[in-house]
GUTORMI-898941 format. One record per atom (N, C-alpha, C): x, y, z. Coordinates in steps of 0.2 Angstrom, whole numbers, padded with zeros to 4 digits, always signed. Each point is the difference from the previous one (the first is absolute). Example, Ala and Ser with C-alpha at 12.3 -4.5 7.8 and 13.67 -1.06 7.14 Angstrom:
<atoms>
+0066-0028+0039/-0004+0006+0000/+0004+0006+0000/-0002+0005-0004/+0004+0006+0001/-0004+0005+0003/
</atoms>
This chain:
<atoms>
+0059+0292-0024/+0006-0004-0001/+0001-0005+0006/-0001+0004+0004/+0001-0004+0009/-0003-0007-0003/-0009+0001+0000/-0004-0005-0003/+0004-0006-0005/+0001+0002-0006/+0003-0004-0006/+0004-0004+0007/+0007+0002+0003/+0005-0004+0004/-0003-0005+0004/-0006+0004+0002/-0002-0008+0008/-0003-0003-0006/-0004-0003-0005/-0001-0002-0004/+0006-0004-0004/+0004+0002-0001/+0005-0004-0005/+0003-0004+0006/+0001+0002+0006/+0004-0004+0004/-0005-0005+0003/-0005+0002+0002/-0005-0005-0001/-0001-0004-0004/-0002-0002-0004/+0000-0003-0007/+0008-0006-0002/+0006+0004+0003/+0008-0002+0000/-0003-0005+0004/-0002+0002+0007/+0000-0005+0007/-0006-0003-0001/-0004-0002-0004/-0005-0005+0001/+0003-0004-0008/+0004+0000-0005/+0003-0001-0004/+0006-0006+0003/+0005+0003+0003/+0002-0004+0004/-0001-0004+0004/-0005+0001+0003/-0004-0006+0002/+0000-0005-0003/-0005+0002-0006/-0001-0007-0004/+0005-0004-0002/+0005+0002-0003/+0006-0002-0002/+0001-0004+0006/+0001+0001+0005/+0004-0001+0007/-0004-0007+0002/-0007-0001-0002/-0002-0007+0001/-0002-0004-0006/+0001+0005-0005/+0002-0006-0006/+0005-0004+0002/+0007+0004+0000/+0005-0004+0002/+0000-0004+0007/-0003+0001+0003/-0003-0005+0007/-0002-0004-0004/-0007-0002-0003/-0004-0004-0004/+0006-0005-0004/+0002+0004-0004/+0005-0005-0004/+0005-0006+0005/+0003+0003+0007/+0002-0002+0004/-0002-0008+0002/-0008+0003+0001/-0004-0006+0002/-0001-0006-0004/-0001+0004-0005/-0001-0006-0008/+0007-0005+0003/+0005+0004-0003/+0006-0005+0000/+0000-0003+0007/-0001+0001+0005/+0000-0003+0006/-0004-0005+0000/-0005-0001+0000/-0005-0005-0004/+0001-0005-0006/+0000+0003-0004/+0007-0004-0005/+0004-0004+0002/+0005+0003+0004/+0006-0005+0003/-0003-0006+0006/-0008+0002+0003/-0002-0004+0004/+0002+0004+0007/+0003+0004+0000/+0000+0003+0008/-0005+0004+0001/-0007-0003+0002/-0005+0000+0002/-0004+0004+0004/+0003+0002+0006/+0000+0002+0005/+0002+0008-0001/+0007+0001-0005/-0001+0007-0001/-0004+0003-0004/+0000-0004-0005/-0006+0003-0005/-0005+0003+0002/-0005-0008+0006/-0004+0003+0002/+0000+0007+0006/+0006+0000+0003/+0000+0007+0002/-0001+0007-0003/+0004+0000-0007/-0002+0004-0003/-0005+0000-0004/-0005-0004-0002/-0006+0000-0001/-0005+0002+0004/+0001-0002+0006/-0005+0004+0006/+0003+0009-0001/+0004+0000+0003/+0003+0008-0001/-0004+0003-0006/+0000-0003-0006/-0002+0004-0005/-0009-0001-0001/-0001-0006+0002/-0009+0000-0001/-0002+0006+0004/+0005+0001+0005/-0006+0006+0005/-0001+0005-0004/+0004+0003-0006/-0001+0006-0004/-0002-0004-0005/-0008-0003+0000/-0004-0001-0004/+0001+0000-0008/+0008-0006+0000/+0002+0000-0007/-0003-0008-0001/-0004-0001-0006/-0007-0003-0001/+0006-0007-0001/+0003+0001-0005/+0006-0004-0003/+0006-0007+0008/-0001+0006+0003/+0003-0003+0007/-0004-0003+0004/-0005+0002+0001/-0006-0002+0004/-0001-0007-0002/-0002+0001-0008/+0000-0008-0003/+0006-0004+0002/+0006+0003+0000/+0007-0006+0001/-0003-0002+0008/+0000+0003+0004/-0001-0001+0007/-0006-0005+0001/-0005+0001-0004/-0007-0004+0003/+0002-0007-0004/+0005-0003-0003/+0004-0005-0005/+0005-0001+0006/+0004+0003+0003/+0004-0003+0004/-0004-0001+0006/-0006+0003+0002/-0005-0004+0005/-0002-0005-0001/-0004-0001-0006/-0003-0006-0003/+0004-0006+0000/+0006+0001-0003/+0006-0007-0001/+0003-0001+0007/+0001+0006+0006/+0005-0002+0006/+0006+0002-0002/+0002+0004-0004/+0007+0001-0002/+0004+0008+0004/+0003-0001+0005/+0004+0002+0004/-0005+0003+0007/-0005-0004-0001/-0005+0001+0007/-0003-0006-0001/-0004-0001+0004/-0005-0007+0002/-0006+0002-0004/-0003-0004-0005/-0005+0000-0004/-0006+0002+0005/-0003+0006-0004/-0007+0003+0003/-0006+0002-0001/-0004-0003-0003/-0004+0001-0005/-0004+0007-0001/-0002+0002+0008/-0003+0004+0001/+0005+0007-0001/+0005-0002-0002/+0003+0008+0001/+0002-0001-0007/+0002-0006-0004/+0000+0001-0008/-0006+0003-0004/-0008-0003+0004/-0006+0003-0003/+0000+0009+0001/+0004+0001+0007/-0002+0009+0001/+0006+0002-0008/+0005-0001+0002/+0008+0004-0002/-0004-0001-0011/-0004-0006-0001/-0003-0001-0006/-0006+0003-0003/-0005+0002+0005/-0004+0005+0000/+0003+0006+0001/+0003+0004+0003/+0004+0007+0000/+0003-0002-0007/+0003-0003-0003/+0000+0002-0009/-0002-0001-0002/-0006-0004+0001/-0006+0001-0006/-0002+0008+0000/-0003+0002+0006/-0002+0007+0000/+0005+0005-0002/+0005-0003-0003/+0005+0005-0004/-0001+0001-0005/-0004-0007+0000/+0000-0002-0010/+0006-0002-0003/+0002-0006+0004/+0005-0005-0001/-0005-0007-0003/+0003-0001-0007/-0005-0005-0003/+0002-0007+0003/+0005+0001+0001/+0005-0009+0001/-0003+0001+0008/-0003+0003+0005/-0002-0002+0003/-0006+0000+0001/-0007+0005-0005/-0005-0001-0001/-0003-0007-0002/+0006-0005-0006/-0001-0005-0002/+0000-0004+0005/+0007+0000+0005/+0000-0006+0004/-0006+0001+0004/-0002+0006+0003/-0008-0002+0005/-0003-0002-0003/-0002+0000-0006/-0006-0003-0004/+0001-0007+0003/+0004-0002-0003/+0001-0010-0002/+0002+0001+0009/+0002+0002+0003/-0002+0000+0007/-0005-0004+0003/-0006+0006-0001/-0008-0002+0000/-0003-0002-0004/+0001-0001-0005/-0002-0005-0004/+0001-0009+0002/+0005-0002+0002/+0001-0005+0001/+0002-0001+0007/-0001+0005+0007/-0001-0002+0008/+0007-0002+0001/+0005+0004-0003/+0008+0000+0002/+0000+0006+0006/-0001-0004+0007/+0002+0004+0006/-0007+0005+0002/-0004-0002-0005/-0008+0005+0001/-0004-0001-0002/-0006+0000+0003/-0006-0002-0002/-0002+0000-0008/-0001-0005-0002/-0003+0001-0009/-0004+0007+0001/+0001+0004-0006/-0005+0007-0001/+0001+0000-0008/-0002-0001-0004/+0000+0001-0008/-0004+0005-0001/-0003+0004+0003/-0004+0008-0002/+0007+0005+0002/+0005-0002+0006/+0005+0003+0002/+0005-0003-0007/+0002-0006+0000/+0006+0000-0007/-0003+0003-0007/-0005+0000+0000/-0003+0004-0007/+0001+0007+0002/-0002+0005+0003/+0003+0007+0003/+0006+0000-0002/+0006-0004+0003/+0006+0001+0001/+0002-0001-0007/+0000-0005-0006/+0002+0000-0006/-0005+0003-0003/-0004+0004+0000/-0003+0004-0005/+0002+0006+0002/+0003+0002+0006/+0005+0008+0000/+0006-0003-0004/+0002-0005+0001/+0008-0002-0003/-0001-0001-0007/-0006-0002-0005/-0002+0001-0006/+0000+0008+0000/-0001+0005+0002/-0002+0007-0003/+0006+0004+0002/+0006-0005+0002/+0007+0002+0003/+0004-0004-0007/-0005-0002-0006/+0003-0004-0004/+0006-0004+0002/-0004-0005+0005/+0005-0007+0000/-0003-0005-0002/+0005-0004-0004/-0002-0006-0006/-0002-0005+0006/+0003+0000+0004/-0001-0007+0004/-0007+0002+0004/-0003+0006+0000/-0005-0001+0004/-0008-0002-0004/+0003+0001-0008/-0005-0002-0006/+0001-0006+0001/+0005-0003+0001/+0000-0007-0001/-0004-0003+0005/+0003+0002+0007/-0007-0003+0005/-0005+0001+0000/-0002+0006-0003/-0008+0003+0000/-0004-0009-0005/+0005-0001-0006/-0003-0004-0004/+0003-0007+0004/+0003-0002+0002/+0001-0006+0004/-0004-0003+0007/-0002+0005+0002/-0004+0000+0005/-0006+0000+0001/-0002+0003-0009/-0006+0001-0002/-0005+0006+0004/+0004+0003+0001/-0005+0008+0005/+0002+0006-0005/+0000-0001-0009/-0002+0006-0003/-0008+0001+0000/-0003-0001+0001/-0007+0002+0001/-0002+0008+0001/
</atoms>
C-alpha cells in the first residue's frame, strides 16, 4: 500500500509538472504573439533546458531571426540540433535546407539527406518534398 502512495504521488508531481509548463509554454506563445520578445524568449530558454523538442525549435527560431536577443547562428544551429535529436521534424527539415543550401554552414548534402530522410520516417510531407526538390531520393 505504502508503495502504490509514493507512486500515485509521484506520478500527481511529475503530472503537474507538465501541466505547469504547458501553461508556461502557452504564456510564451502569447508573448511572442503580441511581440514581447524578450519574455517569451525567457521562457523558452527555461523550458528548452527540459529537453521540450517543440521549445527547443521555438528558441533556435528566435536565434536565427534575433527576436528578443541578438541574432546567433551558432546557438540557433545547437538549440535546432537538440530537436532534431528529439525527433522534431520542423527542425529536422530546417537543417536539411540548412545544409543543403550553406545558410550559416558549410554546404553538406549527405548531412541534409540524413536529416530529411529521419524526418520522412517521422512521416513529414515537407521532408518528401525536399527529398524530391533537391533531388537526394537516391
Amino acid at each position: 500500500m505504502k508503495l502504490f502512495l509514493v507512486i500515485t504521488f509521484f506520478s500527481l508531481f511529475v503530472y503537474a509538472s507538465v501541466v505547469d509548463d504547458a501553461v508556461l509554454y502557452e504564456k510564451g506563445v502569447k508573448y511572442r504573439t503580441q511581440k514581447e520578445y524578450k519574455k517569451a524568449f525567457d521562457i523558452f530558454t527555461q523550458l528548452a533546458k527540459k529537453e521540450y523538442d517543440k521549445v527547443q525549435y521555438d528558441l533556435a527560431l528566435m536565434y536565427e531571426q534575433g527576436l528578443g536577443i541578438d541574432k546567433d547562428a551558432n546557438k540557433s544551429l545547437y538549440w535546432l540540433e537538440k530537436s532534431a535529436e528529439h525527433g522534431n521534424r520542423d527542425a529536422l527539415n530546417f537543417l536539411a535546407q540548412k545544409y543543403y543550401n550553406g545558410w550559416d554552414v558549410d554546404v553538406n548534402k549527405t548531412k541534409a539527406k540524413q536529416f530529411l530522410i529521419k524526418s520522412k520516417d517521422l512521416n513529414s510531407s515537407t521532408a518528401k518534398i525536399l527529398l524530391d526538390r533537391y533531388k537526394l531520393n537516391d
